[in-house]
C-alpha positions as CSV (number, residue, x, y, z in Angstrom):
1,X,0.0,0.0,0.0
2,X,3.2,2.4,1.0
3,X,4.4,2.1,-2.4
4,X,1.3,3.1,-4.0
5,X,1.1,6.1,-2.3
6,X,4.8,7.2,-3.6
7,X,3.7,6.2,-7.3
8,X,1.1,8.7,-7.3
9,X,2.8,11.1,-5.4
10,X,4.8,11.2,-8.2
11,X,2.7,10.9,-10.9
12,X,1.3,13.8,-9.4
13,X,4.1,15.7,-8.6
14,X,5.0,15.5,-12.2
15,X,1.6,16.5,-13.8
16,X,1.8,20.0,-11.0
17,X,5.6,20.4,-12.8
18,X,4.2,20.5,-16.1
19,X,1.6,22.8,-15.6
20,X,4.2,25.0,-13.5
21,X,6.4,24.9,-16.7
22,X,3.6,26.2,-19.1
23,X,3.3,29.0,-16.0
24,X,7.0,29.7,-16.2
25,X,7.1,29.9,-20.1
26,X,4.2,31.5,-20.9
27,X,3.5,34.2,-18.2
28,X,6.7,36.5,-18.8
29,X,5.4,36.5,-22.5
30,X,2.1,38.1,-21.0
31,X,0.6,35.2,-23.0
32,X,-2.7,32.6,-21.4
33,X,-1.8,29.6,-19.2
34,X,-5.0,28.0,-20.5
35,X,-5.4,28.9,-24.1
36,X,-4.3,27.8,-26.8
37,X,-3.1,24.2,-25.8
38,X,0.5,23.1,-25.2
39,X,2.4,23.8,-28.7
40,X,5.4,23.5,-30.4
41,X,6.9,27.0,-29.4
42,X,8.7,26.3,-32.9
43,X,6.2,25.3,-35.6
44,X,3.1,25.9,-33.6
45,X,1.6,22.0,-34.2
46,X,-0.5,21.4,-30.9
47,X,0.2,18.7,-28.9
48,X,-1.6,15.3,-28.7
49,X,-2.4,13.4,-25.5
50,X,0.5,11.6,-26.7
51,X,3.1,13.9,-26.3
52,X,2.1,15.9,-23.5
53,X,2.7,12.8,-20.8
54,X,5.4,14.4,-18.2
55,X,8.8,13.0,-18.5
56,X,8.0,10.1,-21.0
57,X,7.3,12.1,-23.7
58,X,10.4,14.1,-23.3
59,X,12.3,10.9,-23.0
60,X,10.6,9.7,-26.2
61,X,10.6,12.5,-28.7
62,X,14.9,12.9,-27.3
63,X,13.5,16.6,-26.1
64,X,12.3,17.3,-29.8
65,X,9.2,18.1,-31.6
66,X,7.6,15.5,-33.1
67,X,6.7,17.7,-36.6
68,X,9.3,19.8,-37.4
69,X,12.1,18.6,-35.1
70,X,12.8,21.9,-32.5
71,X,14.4,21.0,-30.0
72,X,11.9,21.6,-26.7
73,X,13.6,23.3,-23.7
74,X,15.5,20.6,-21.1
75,X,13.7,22.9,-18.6
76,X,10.4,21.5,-19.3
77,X,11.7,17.9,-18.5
78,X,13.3,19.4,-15.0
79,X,10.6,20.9,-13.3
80,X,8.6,18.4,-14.3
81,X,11.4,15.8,-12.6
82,X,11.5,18.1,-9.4
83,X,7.6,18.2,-9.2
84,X,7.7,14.1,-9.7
85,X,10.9,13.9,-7.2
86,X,9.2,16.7,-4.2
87,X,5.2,14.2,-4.8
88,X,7.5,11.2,-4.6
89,X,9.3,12.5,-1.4
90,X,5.8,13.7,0.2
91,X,3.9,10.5,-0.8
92,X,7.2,8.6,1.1
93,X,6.4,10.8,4.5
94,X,2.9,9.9,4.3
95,X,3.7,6.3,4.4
96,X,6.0,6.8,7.0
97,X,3.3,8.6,8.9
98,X,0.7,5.6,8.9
């Protein structure tokens, strides 16, 4: 049961990183957080399910666009990995609090 609670700390850890990196790349640009959809900053193709998984799809596309090849920022893939490391850490002193 312990371990559970670590997988979807991180799982959700990861998901909070990826919206926190749309935040980070999209509000200095005074542009929305919730419209359009995720993009290719590069060709502007929008994103399927697919490739907007945190960390996997990173690791599968080699942190490049699917269409035209751009490379996507390795910051993406980071914050998402802190946000899946910090939900993995707190779903860890949870189970050490039962």
């Amino acid at each position: 049961m312990c371990w559970l609670l670590v997988v979807l700390g991180v799982a959700l850890g990861a998901s909070i990183g990826s919206f926190l990196g749309v935040v980070v790349s999209r509000v200095p640009k005074g542009q929305s957080i919730v419209s359009p959809p995720s993009r290719c900053e590069s060709c502007d193709r929008q994103l399927t399910a697919v490739d907007n998984v945190p960390l996997v799809s990173w690791l599968a596309l080699r942190g490049r666009c699917r269409t035209c090849g751009a490379t996507i920022p390795a910051r993406f893939f980071l914050i998402e990995l802190a946000g899946a490391a910090i939900g993995g850490a707190v779903g860890a002193l949870l189970c050490s609090a039962i």
